[in-house]
Backbone and ligand atoms as CSV (ligand in chain L), in Angstrom:
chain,resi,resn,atom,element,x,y,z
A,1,UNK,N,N,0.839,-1.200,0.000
A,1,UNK,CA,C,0.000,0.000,0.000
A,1,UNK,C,C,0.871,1.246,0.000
A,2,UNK,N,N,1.593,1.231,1.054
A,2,UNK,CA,C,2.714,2.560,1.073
A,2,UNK,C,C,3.666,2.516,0.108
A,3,UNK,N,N,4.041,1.877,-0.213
A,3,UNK,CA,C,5.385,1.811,-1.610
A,3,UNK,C,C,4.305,2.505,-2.815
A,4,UNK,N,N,2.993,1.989,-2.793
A,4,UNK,CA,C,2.290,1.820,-4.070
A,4,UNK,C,C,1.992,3.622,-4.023
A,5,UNK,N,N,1.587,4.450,-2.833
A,5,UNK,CA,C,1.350,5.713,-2.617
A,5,UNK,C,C,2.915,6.441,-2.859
A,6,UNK,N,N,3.812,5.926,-2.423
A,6,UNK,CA,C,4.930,6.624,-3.231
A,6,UNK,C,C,5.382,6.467,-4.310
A,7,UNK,N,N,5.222,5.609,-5.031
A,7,UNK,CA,C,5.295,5.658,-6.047
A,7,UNK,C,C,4.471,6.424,-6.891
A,8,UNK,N,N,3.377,7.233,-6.235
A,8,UNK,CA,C,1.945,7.709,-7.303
A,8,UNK,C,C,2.902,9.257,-7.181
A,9,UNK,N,N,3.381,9.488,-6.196
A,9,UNK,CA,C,3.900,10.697,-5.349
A,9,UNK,C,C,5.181,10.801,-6.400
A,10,UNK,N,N,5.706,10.118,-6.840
A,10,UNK,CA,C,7.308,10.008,-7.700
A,10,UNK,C,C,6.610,10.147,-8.945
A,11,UNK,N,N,5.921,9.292,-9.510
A,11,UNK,CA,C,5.012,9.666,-10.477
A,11,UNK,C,C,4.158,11.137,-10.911
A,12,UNK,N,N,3.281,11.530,-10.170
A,12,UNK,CA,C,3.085,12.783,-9.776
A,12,UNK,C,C,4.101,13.960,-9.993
A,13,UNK,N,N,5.157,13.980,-9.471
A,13,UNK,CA,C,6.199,14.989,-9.421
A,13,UNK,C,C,6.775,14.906,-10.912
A,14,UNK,N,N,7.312,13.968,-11.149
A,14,UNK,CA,C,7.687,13.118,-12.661
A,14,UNK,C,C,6.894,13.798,-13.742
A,15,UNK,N,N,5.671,13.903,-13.395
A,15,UNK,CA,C,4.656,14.312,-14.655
A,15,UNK,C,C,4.476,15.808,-14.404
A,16,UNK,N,N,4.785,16.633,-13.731
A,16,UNK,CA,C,3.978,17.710,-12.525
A,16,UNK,C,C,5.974,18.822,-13.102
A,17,UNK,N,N,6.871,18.133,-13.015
A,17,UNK,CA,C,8.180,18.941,-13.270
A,17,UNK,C,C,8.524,18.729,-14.799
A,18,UNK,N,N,7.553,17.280,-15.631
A,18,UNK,CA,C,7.651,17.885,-17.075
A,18,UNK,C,C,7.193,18.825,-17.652
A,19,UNK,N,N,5.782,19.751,-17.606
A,19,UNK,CA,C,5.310,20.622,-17.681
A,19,UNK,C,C,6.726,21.725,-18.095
A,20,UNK,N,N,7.340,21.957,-16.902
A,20,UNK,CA,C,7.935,23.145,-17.215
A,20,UNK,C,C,9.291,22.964,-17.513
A,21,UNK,N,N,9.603,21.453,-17.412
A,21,UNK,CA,C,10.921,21.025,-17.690
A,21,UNK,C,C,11.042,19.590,-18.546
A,22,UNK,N,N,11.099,19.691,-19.964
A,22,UNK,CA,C,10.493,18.613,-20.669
A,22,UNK,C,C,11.800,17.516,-20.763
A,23,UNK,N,N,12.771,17.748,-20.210
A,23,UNK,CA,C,14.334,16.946,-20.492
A,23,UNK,C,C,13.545,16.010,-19.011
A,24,UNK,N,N,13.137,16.478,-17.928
A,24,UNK,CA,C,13.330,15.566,-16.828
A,24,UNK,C,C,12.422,14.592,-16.449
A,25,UNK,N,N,11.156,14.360,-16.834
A,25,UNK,CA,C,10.697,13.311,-16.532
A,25,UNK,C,C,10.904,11.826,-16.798
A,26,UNK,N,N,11.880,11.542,-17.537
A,26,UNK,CA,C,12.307,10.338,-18.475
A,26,UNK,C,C,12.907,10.102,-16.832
A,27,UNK,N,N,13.684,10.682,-16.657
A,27,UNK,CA,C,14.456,9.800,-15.406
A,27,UNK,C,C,14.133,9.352,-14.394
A,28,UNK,N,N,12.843,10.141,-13.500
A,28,UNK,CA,C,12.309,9.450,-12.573
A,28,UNK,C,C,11.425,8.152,-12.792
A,29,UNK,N,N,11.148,8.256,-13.857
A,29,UNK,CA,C,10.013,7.208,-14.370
A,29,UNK,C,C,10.808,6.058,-14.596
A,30,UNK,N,N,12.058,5.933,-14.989
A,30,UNK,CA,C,12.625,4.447,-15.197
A,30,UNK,C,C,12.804,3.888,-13.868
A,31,UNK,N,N,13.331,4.234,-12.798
A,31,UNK,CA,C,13.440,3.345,-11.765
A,31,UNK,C,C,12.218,3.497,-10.996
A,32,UNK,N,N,11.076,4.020,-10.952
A,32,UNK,CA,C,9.891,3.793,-10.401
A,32,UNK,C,C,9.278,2.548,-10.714
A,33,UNK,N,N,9.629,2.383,-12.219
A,33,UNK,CA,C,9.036,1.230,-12.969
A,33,UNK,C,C,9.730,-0.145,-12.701
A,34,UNK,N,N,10.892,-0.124,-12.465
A,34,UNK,CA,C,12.002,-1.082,-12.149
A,34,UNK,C,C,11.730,-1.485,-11.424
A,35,UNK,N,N,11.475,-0.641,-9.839
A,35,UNK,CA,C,11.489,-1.095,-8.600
A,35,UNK,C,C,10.202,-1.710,-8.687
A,36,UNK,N,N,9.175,-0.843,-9.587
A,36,UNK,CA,C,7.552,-2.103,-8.944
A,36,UNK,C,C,7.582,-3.292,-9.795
A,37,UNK,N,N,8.079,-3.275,-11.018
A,37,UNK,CA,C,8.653,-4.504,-11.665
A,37,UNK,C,C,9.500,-5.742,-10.655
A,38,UNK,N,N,10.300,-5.142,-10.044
A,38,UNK,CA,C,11.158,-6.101,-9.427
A,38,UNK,C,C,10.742,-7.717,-8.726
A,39,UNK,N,N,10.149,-7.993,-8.078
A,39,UNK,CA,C,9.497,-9.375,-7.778
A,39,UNK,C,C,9.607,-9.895,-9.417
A,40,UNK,N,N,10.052,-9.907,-10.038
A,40,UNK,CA,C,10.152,-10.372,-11.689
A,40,UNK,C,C,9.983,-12.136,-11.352
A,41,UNK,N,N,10.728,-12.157,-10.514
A,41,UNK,CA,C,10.864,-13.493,-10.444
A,41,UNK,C,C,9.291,-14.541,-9.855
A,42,UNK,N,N,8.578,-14.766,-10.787
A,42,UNK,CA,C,7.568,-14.995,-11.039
A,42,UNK,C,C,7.104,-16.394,-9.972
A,43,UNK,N,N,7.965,-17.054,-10.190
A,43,UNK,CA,C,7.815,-18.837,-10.051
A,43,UNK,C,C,8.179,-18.817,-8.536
A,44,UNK,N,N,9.244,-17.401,-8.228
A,44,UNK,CA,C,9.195,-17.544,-6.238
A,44,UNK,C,C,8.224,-17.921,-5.129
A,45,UNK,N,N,8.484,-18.842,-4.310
A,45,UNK,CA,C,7.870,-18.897,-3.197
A,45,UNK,C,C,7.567,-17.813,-2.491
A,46,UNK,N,N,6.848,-17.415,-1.494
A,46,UNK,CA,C,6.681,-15.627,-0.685
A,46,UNK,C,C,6.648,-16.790,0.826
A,47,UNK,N,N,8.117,-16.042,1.136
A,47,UNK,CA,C,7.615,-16.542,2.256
A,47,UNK,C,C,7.320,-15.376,3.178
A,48,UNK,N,N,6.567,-15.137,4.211
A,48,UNK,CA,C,6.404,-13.771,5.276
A,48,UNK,C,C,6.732,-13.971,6.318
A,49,UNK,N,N,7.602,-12.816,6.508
A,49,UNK,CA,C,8.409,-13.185,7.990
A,49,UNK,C,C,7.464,-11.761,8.740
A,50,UNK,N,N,7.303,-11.651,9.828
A,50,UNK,CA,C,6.889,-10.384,10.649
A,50,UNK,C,C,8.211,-10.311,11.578
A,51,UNK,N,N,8.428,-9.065,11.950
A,51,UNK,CA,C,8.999,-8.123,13.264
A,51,UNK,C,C,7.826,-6.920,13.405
A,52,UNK,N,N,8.219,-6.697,15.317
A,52,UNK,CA,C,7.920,-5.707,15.781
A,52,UNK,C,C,8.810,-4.958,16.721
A,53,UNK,N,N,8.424,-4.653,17.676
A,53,UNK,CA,C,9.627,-3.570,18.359
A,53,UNK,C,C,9.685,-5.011,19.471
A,54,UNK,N,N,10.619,-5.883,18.873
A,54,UNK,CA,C,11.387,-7.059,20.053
A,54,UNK,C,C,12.084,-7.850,18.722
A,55,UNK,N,N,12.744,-8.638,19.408
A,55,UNK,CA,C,13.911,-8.964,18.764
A,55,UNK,C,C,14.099,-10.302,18.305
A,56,UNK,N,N,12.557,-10.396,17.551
A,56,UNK,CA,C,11.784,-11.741,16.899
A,56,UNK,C,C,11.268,-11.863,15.678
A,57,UNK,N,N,11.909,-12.890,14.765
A,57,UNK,CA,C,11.351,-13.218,13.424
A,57,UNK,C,C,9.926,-14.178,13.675
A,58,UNK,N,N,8.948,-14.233,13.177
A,58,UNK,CA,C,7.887,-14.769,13.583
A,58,UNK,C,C,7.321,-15.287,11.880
A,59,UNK,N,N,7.757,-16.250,11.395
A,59,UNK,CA,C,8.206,-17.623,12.185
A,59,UNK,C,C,9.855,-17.128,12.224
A,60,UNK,N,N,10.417,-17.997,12.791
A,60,UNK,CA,C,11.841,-18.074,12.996
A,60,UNK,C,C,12.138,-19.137,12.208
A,61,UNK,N,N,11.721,-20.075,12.397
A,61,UNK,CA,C,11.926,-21.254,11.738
A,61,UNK,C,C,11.482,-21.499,10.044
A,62,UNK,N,N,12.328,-21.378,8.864
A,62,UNK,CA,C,11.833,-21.908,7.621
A,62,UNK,C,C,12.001,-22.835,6.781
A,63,UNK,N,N,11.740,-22.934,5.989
A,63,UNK,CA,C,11.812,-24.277,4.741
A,63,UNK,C,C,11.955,-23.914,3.258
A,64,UNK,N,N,12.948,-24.939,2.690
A,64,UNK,CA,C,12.321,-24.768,1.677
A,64,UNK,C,C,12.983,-25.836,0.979
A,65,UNK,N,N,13.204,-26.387,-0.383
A,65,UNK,CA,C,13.502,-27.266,-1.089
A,65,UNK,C,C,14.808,-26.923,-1.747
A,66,UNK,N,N,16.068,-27.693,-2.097
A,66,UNK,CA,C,17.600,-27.412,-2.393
A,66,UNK,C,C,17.147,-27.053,-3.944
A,67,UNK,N,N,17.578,-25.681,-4.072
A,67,UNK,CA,C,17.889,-24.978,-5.184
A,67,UNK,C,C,16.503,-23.854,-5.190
A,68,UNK,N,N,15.173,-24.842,-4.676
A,68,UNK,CA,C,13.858,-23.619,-4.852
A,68,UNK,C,C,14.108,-21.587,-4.587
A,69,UNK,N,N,13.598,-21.336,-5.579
A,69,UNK,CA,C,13.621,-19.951,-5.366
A,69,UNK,C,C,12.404,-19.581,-4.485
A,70,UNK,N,N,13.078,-18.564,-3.831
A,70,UNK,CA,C,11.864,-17.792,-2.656
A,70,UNK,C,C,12.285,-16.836,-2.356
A,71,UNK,N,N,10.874,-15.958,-2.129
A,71,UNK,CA,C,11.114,-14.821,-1.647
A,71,UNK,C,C,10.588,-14.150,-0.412
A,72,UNK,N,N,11.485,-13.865,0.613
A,72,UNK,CA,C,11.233,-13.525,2.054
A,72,UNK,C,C,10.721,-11.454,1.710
A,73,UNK,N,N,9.299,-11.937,2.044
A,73,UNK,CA,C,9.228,-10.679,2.762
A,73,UNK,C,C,9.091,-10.406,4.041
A,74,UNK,N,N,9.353,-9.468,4.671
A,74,UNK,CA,C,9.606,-8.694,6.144
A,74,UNK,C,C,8.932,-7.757,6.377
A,75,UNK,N,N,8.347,-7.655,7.427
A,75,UNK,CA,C,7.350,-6.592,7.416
A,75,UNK,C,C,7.894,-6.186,9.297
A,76,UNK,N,N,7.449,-5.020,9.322
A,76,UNK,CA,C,7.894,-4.601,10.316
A,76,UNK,C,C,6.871,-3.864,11.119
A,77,UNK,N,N,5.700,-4.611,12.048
A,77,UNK,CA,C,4.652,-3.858,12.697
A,77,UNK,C,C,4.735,-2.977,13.940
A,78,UNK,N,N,6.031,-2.751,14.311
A,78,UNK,CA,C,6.721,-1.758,15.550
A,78,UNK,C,C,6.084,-0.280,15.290
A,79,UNK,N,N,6.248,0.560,16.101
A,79,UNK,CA,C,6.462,1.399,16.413
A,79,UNK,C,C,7.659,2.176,16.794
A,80,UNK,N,N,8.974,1.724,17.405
A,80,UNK,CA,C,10.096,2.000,17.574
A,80,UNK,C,C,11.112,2.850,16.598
A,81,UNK,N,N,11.382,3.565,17.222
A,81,UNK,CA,C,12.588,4.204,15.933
A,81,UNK,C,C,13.377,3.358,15.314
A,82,UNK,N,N,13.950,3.456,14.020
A,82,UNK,CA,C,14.009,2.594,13.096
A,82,UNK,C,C,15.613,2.316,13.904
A,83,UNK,N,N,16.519,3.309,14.053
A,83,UNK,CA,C,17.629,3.705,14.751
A,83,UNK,C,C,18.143,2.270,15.464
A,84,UNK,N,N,17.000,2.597,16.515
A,84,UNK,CA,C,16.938,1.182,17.512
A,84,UNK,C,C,16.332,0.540,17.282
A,85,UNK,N,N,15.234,0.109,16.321
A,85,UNK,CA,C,14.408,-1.040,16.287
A,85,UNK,C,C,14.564,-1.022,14.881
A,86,UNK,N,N,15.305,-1.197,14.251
A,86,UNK,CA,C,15.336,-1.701,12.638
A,86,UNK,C,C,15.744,-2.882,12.782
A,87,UNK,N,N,15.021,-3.369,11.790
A,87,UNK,CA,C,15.337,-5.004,11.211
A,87,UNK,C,C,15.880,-4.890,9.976
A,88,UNK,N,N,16.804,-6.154,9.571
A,88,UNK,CA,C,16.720,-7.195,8.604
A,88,UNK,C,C,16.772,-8.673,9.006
A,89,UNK,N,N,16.692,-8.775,6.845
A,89,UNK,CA,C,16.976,-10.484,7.141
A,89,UNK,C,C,18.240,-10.664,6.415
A,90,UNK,N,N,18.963,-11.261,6.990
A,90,UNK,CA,C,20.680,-11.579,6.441
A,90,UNK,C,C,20.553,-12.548,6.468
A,91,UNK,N,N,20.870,-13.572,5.683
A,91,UNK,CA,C,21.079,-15.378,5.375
A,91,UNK,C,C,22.554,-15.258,5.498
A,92,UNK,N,N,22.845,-16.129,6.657
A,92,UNK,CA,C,24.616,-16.534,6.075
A,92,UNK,C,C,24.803,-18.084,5.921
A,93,UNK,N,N,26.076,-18.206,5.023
A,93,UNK,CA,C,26.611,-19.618,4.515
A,93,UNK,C,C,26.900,-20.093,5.487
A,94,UNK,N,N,27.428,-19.661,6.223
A,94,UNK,CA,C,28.348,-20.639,7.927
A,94,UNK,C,C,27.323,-19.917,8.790
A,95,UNK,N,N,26.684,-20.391,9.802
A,95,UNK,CA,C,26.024,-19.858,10.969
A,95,UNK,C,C,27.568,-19.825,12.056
A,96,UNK,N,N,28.506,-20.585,11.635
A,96,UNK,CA,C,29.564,-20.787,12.532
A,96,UNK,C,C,30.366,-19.142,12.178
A,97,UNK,N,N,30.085,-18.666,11.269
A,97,UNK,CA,C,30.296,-16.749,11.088
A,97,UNK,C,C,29.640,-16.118,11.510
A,98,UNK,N,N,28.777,-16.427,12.444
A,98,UNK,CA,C,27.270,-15.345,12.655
A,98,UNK,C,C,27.924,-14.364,13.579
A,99,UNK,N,N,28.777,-14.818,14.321
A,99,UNK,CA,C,29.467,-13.413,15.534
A,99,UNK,C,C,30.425,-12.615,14.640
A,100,UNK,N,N,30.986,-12.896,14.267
A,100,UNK,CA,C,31.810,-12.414,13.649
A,100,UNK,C,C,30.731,-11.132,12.478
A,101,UNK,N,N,30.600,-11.584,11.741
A,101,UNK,CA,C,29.440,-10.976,10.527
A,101,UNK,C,C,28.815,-9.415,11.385
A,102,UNK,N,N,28.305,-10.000,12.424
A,102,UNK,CA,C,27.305,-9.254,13.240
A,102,UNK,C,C,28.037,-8.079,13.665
A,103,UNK,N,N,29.145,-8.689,14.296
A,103,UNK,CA,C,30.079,-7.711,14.696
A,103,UNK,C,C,30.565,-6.666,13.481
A,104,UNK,N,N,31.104,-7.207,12.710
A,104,UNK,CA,C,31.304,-5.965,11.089
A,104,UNK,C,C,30.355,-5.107,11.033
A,105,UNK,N,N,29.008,-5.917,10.992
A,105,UNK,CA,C,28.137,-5.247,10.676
A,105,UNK,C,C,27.400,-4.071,11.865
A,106,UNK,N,N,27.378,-4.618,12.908
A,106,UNK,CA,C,27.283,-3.078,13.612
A,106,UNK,C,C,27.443,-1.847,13.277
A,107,UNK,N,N,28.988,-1.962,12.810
A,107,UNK,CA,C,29.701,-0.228,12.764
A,107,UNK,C,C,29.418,0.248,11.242
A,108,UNK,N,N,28.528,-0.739,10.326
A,108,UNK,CA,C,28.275,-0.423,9.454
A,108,UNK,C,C,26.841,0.309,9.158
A,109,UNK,N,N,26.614,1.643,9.546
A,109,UNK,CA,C,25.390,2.418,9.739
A,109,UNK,C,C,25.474,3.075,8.646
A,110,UNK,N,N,26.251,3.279,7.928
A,110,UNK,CA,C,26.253,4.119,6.263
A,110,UNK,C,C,26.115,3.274,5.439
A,111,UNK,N,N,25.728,1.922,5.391
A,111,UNK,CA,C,25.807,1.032,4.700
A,111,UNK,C,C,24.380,-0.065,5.156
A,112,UNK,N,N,23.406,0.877,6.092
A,112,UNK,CA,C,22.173,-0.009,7.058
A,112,UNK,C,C,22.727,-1.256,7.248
A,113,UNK,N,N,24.175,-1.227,8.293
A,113,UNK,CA,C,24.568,-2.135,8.882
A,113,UNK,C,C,24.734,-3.450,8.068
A,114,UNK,N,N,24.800,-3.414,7.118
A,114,UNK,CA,C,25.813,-4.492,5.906
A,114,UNK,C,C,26.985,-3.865,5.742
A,115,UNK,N,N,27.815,-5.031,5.978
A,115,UNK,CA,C,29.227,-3.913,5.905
A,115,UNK,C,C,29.350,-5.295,4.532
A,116,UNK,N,N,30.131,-4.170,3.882
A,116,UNK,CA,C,30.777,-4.557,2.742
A,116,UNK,C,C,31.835,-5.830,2.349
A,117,UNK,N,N,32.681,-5.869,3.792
A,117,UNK,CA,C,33.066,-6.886,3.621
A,117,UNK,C,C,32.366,-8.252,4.233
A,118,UNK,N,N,31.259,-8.367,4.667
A,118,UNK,CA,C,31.159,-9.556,4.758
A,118,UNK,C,C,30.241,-10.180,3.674
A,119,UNK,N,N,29.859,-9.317,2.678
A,119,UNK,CA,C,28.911,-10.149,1.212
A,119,UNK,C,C,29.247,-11.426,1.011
A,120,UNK,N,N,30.638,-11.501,0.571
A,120,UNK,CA,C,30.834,-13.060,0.406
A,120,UNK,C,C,30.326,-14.158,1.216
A,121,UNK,N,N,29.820,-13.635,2.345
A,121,UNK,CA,C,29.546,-14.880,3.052
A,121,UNK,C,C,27.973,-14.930,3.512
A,122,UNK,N,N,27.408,-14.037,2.692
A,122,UNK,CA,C,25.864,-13.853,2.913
A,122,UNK,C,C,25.567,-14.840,1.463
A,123,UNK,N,N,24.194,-15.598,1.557
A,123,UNK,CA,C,23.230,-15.806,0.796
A,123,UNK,C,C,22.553,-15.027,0.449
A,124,UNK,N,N,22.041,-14.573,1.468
A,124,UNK,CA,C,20.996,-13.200,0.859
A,124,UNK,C,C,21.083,-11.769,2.319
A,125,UNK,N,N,20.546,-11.124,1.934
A,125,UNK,CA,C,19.871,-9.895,2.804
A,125,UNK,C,C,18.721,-9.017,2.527
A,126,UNK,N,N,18.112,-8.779,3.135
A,126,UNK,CA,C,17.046,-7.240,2.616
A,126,UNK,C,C,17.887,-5.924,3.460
A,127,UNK,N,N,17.256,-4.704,2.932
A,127,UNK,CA,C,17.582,-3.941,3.813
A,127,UNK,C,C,17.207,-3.584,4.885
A,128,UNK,N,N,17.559,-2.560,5.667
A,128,UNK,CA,C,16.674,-2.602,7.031
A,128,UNK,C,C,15.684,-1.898,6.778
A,129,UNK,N,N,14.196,-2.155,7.708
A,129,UNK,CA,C,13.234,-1.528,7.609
A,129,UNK,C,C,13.058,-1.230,8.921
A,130,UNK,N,N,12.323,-0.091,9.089
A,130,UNK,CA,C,11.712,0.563,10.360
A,130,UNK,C,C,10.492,-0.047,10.477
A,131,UNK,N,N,9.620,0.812,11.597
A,131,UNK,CA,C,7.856,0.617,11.948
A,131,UNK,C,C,7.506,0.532,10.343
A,132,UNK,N,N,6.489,-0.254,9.855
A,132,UNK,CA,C,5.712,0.189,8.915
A,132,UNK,C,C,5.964,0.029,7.729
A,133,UNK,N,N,7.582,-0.814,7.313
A,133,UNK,CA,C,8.018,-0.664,6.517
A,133,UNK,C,C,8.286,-2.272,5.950
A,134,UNK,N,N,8.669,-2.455,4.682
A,134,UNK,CA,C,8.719,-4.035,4.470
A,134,UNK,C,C,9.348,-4.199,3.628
A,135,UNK,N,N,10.381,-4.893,3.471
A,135,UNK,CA,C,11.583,-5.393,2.504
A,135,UNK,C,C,11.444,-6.610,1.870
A,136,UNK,N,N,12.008,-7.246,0.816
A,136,UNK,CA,C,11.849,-8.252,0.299
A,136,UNK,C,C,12.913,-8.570,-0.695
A,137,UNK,N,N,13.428,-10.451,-0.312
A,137,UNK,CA,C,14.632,-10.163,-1.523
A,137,UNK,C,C,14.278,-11.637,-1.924
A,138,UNK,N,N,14.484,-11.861,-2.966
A,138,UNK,CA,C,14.300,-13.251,-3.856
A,138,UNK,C,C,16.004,-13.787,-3.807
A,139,UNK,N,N,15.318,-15.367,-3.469
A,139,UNK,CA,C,16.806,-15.911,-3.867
A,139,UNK,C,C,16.964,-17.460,-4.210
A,140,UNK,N,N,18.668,-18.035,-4.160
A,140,UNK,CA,C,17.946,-19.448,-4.704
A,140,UNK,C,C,18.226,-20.313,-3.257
A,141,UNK,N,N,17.580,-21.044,-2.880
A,141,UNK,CA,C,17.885,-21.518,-1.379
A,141,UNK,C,C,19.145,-22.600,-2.213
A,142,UNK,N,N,20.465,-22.730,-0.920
A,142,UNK,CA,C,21.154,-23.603,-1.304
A,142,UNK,C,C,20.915,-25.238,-2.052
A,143,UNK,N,N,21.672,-25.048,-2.743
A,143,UNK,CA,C,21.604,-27.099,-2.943
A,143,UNK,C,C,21.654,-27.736,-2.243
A,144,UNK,N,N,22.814,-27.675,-1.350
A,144,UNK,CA,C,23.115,-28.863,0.224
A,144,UNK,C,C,22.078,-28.309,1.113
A,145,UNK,N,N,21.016,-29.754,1.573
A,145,UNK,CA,C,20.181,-29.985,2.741
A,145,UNK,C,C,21.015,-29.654,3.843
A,146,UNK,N,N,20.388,-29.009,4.795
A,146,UNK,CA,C,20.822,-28.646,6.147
A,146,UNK,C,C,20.106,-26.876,6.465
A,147,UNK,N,N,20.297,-26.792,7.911
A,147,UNK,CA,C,19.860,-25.445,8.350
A,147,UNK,C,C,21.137,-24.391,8.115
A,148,UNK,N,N,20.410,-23.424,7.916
A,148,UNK,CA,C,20.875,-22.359,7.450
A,148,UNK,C,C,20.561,-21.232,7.963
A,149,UNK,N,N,21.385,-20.257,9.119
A,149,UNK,CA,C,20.732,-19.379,10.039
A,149,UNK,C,C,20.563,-17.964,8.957
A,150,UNK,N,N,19.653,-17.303,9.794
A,150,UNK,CA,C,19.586,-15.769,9.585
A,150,UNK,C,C,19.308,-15.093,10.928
A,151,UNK,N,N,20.160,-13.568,10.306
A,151,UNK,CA,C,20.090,-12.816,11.866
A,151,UNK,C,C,19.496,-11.449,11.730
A,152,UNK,N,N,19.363,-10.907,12.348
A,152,UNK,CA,C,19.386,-9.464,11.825
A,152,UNK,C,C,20.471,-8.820,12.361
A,153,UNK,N,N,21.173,-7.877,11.347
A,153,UNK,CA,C,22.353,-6.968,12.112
A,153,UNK,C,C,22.151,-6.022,12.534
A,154,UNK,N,N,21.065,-5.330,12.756
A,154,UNK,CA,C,20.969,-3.871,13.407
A,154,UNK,C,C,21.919,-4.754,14.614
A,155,UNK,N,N,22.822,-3.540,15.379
A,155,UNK,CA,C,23.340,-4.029,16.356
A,155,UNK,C,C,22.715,-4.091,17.572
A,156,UNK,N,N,22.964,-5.337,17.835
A,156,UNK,CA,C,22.853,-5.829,19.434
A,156,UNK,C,C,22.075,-6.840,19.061
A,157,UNK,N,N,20.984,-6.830,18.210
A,157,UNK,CA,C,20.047,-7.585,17.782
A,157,UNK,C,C,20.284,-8.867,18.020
A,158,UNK,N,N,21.301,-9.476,16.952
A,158,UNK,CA,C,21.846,-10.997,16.759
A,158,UNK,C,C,22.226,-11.392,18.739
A,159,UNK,N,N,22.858,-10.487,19.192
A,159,UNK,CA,C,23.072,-10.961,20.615
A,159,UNK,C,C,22.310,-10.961,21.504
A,160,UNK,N,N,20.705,-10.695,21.370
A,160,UNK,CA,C,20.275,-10.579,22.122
A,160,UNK,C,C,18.819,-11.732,21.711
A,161,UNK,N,N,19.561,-12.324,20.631
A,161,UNK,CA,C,18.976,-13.534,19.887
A,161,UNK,C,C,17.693,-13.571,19.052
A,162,UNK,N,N,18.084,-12.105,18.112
A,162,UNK,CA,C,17.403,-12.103,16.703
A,162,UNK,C,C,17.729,-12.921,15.842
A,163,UNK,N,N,17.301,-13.955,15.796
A,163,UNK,CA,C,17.713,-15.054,14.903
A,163,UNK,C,C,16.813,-16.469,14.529
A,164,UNK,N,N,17.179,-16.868,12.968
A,164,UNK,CA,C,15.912,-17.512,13.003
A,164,UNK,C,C,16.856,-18.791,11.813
A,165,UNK,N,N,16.118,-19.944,11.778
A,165,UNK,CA,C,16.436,-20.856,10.561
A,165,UNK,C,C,16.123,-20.977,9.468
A,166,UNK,N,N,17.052,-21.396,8.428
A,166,UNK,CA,C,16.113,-21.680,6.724
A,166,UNK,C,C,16.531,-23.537,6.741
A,167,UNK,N,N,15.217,-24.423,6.982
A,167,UNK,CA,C,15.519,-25.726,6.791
A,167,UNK,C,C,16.053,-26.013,5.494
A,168,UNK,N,N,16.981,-26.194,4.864
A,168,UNK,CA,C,16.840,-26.932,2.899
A,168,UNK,C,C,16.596,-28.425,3.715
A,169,UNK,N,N,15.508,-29.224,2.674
A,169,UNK,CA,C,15.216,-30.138,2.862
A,169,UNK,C,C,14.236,-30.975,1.717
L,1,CU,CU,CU,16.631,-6.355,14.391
């Protein structure tokens, strides 16, 4: 609903600053279209994860089949400043990296706490979302059966046991 109202709002302006400026509407309009395009990936699973202002994926626990594509959305029903109560979802390859990762990722606040160097060892991530807000990333669940953690890195989060499973099975 809210993405769909900003987007009318980007749209709006887009059409509203060609009027008097006919070079600029071409540009806002391509990535408006991109971004609501994006779920492209048609054949994905949806899986829905919820957060609120506590430090819980609901379900925690997921599934899915070696290689199946899916897509985690996150929704975030808090109230809390995003500051201190932002979520994501980070998939990592080793859960035996999860301290480590978490830790990088703390001091990474110009970057919504993905730090750059630990990509290689993520499967996936969304970005962080505040109250009200909801992220979503498509991906391919591993080939090798076994659990597969996710945490969230806003800091403190993961230590205070924001964390949840992806079964492949
Ligand atoms: Cu969090």
């Amino acid at each position: 609903m809210r993405a769909a109202a900003c987007l009318c709002v980007v749209w709006s302006i887009a059409v509203l600053s060609g009027v008097s400026a006919p070079a600029a509407p071409a540009q806002p309009r391509t990535p408006a279209l991109a971004a609501a395009s994006a779920p492209a990936a048609a054949s994905a699973r949806v899986i829905q994860i919820q957060t609120a202002d506590h430090m819980k994926y609901i379900p925690a626990a997921i599934s899915a089949a070696p290689g199946e594509s899916v897509t985690i959305v996150l929704t975030h029903t808090g109230k809390m400043p995003k500051l201190a109560m932002g979520h994501n979802f980070v998939l990592l390859k080793k859960a035996s990296e999860a301290k480590g990762i978490a830790e990088k990722c703390a001091s990474a606040r110009d970057t919504e706490f993905i730090a750059e160097s630990v990509k290689p060892q993520l499967l996936a991530y969304t970005k962080l979302i505040g109250p009200g807000e909801t992220a979503q990333v498509t991906f391919t669940a591993p080939a090798q059966r076994g659990d597969y953690l996710f945490i969230c890195t806003c800091p403190g989060h993961f230590a205070m046991g924001m964390k949840g499973t992806l079964t492949v099975k």
